[in-house]
N, C-alpha and C positions, 0 to 999 in steps of 0.2 A: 329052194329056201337055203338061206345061208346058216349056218352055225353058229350058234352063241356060246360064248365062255358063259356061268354060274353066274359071276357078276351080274353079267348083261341083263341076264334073263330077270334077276330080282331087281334091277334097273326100269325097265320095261310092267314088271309087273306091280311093282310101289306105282309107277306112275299111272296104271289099269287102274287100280282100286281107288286111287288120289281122283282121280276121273271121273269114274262109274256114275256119281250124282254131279257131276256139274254140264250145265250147257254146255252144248259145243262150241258158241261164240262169245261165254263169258269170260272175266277176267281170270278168275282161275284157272280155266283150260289154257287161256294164252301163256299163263305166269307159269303152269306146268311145262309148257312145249319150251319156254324159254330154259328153265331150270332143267331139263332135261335134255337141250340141248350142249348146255353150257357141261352137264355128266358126261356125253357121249364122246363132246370134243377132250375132256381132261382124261380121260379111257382112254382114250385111241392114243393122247401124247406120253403114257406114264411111265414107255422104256426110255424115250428122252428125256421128262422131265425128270427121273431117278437119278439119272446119269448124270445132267444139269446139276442139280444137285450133290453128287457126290465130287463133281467138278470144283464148286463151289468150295465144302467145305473142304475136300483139300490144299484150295488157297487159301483157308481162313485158320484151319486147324493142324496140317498133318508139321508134322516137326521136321526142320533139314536135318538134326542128328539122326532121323532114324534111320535104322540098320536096310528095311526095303525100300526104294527109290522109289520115291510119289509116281513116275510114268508104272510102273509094274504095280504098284498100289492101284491107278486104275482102271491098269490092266486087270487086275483079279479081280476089280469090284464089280467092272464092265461083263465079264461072264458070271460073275457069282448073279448079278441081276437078271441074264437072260436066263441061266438055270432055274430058278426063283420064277421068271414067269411061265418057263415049261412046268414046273413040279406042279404048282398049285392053278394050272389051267388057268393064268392068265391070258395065256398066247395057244394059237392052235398048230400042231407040227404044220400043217399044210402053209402057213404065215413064215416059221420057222425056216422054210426052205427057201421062202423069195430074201425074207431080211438075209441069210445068207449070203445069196446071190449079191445083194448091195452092197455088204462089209467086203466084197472080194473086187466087185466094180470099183469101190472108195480106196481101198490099198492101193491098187493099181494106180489111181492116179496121185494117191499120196506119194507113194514113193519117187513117180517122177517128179510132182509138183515143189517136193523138197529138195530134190537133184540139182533142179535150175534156178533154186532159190524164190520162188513164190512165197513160202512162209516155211516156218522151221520149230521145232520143237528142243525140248532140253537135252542136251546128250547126256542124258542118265541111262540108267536102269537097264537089262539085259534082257526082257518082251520084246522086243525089236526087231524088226525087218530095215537094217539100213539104219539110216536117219530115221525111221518112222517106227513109234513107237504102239503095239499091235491093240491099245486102246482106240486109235484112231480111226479104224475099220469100224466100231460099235456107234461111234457118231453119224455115218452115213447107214449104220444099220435102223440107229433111230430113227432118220428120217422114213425107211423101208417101211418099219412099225407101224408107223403112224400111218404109211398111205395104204397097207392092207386092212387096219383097221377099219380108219375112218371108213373105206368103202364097205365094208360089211355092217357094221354100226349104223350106215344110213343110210343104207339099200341103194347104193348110190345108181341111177341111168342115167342113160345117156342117149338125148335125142341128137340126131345127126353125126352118130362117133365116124370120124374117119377111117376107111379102111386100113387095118393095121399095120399091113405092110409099110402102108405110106408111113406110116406114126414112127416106123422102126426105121424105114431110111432119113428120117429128117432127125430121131433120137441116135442114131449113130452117127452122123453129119456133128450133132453137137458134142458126143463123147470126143473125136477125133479133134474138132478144133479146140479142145479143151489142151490137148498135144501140140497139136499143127503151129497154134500161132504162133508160138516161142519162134518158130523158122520162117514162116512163110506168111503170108496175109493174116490177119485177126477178121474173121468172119462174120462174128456174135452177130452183126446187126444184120446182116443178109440173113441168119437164120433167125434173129429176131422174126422176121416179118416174113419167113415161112411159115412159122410157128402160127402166130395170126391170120394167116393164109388158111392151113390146114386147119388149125382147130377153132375158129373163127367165125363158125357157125355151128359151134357145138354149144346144146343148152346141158346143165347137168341139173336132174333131178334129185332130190334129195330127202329121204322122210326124217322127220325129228319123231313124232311119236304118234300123230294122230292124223298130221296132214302132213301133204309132199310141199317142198319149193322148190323155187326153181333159180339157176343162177349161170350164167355164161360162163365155158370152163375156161378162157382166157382169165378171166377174174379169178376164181378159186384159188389159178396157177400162180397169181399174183398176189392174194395174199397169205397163200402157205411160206411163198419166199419169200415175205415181209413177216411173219412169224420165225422162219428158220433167220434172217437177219439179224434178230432181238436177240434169239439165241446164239448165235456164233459173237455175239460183241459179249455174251457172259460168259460164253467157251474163253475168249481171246484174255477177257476181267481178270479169269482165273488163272492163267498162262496155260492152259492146254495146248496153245500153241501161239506164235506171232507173226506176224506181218511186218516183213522190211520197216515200215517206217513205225511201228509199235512197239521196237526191239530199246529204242530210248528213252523210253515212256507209252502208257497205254493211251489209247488215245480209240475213240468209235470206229467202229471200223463205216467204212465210207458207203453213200448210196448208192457206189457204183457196182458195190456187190449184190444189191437184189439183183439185175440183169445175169450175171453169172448162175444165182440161185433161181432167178426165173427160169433158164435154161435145163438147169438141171430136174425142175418141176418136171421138165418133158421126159428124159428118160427114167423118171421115177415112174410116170404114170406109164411109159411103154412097158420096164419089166411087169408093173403087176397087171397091165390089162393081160400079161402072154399066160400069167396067172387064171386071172378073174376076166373072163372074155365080158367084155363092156356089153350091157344088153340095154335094149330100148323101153322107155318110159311104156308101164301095162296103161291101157286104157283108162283105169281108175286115177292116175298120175296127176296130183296136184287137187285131186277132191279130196274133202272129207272122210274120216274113218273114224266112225261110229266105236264107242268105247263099250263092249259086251258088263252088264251088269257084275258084282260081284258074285251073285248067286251063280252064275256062266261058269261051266266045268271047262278048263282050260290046260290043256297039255301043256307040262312044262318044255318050257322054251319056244312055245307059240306066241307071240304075241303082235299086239299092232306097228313095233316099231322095230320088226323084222327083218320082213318081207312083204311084197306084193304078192 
């Protein structure tokens, strides 16, 4: 059984008692599974959406006169938020260690990414590794966030997961060409269509709160990095950073970055499977789950939208 933060569990348990007297194929059940989906997905996004936010209104509010440099401004706000979800058990240390892991993957290609001119940030502020300003690490930490979350939040399985190994040599294939191309061939589409190769017959399970679905992880992959797309054109909005051709006017950033961020889906989900080893849909997977009356003595942090 996975571990719930406090939230979770009063998440979980408003939507028990919301339940207890309705059908299980009435409207209500459904309108709960919806609204409770809609909870689990805005939970899993709230160390990005924070950050999003503090992005924002430093393009809206923070003053050029002041004395700390906007980049070191969200530098401090960027840890003051992950301390803030350690203190008060937002986040579980065991999550704490992989988002690590991503903020140290993300520098890394920051600071080359900036070297050769890919995109570039303000030369302010004294937070900095280089050109790269050490806010920029917490950005790819969010995406980390959200995808330990989300997997624990919706018991995520995994029928037909590839062997991992495989998973880690075609997500290293893609870190490296993320370097490689600058010099030598741009690969993207050949690992495009390994990617679909390998995971291409993977269905992912998923419980909302009372029933599992189901949905091919090629899709998932595809629209997290059409969500993380929305986001990086209000990252770009705010000047958290810019793009060669945005530096003389903002301008959306192009569809050719979901491919980039599709790719990247892949070794998001290699580190935390090395994490959360991918397990296969239990028998009950995609039935029904019968809602125990309120009268039902119920351990906290037992609930239906657990575990299997």
């Amino acid at each position: 059984m996975r571990s719930s933060t406090p939230v979770e569990q009063r998440i979980d348990e408003s939507a028990r008692r919301f339940l207890a007297t309705a059908p299980a194929n009435g409207a209500k059940a459904k309108l709960t599974e919806f609204v409770v989906f809609g909870l689990k997905q805005g939970w899993a996004c709230i160390f990005g959406a924070a950050l999003l936010a503090v992005l924002m209104a430093a393009r809206l509010w923070y003053p050029d006169s002041a004395a700390l440099a906007r980049n070191d401004f969200l530098t401090l706000a960027a840890i003051v938020i992950q301390i803030l979800m350690i203190a008060f058990k937002l986040e579980t240390l065991k999550e704490l260690r992989v988002i690590v892991l991503f903020h140290l993957v993300g520098t890394c290609m920051e600071l080359f990414k900036t070297d050769v001119g890919s995109w570039s940030y303000e030369a302010e502020g004294v937070l900095r590794i280089g050109a790269v300003p050490l806010f920029s690490g917490f950005m790819y930490a969010a995406v980390g966030s959200y995808m330990v979350r989300v997997y624990r939040l919706f018991d995520l399985r995994f029928a037909n997961y590839p062997r991992r190994w495989i998973t880690a040599v075609v997500a290293a294939a893609i870190y490296v060409n993320f370097f490689s191309h600058h010099y030598i061939w741009d690969l993207r589409w050949v690992l495009l269509a390994a990617v679909v190769v390998v995971f291409g017959r993977c269905v992912m399970h998923f419980r909302v709160f009372r029933r599992s679905f189901r949905m091919p992880l090629v899709v998932s992959f595809l629209l997290v990095a059409l969500f993380i797309w929305i986001a990086e054109n209000i990252a770009t909005w705010s000047g958290a950073w810019l793009y060669p051709s945005q530096v003389a006017g903002w301008h959306p950033v192009g569809l050719e970055k979901l491919v980039a961020w599709f790719l990247l889906m892949i070794i998001s989900v290699v580190l935390v499977a090395w994490v959360y080893k991918p397990a296969p849909p239990d028998e009950e997977s995609g039935r029904r789950r019968e809602v125990p009356p309120p009268s039902a003595t119920l351990p906290v942090g037992t609930g239906e939208g657990q575990s299997s």
